[in-house]
N, C-alpha and C positions, 0 to 999 in steps of 0.2 A: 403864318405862325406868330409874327408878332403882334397880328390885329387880333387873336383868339387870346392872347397875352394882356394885352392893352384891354380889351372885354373883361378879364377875369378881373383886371386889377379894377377895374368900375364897379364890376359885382363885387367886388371885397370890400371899395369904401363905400357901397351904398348900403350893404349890411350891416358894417361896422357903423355908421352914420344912422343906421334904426335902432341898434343897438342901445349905441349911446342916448337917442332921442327918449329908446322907450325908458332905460334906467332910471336917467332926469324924471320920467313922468311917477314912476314908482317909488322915487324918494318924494316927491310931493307929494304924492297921495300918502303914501307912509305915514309922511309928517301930520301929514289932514288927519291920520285917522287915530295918529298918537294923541293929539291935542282933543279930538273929539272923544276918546277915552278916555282923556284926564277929565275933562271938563263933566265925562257923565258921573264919572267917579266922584266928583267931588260935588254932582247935584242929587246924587245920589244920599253920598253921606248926610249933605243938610235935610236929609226928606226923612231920613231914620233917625238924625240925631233928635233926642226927648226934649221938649219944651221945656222951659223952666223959667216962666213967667206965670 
């Protein structure tokens, strides 16, 4: 009984331990893909703004 215990609680921090791993992973990429949106937006804007020289 206690080893089927002692099993659960491994499976519990080794899900909680993906868990946590994948989150980290998808605030990075988040961030990556925040910053890669800014930055298109704003090559963006300079590709349509009108010349004026």
């Amino acid at each position: 009984r206690s080893v089927s215990l002692e099993h659960q609680q491994r499976s519990l921090d080794s899900s909680l331990t993906h868990a946590i791993m994948a989150a980290r992973n998808m605030k990075k990429v988040s961030h990556r893909m925040a910053h890669s949106l800014a930055s298109g937006l704003h090559s963006t804007h300079f590709l349509t703004s009108p010349c004026t020289y």
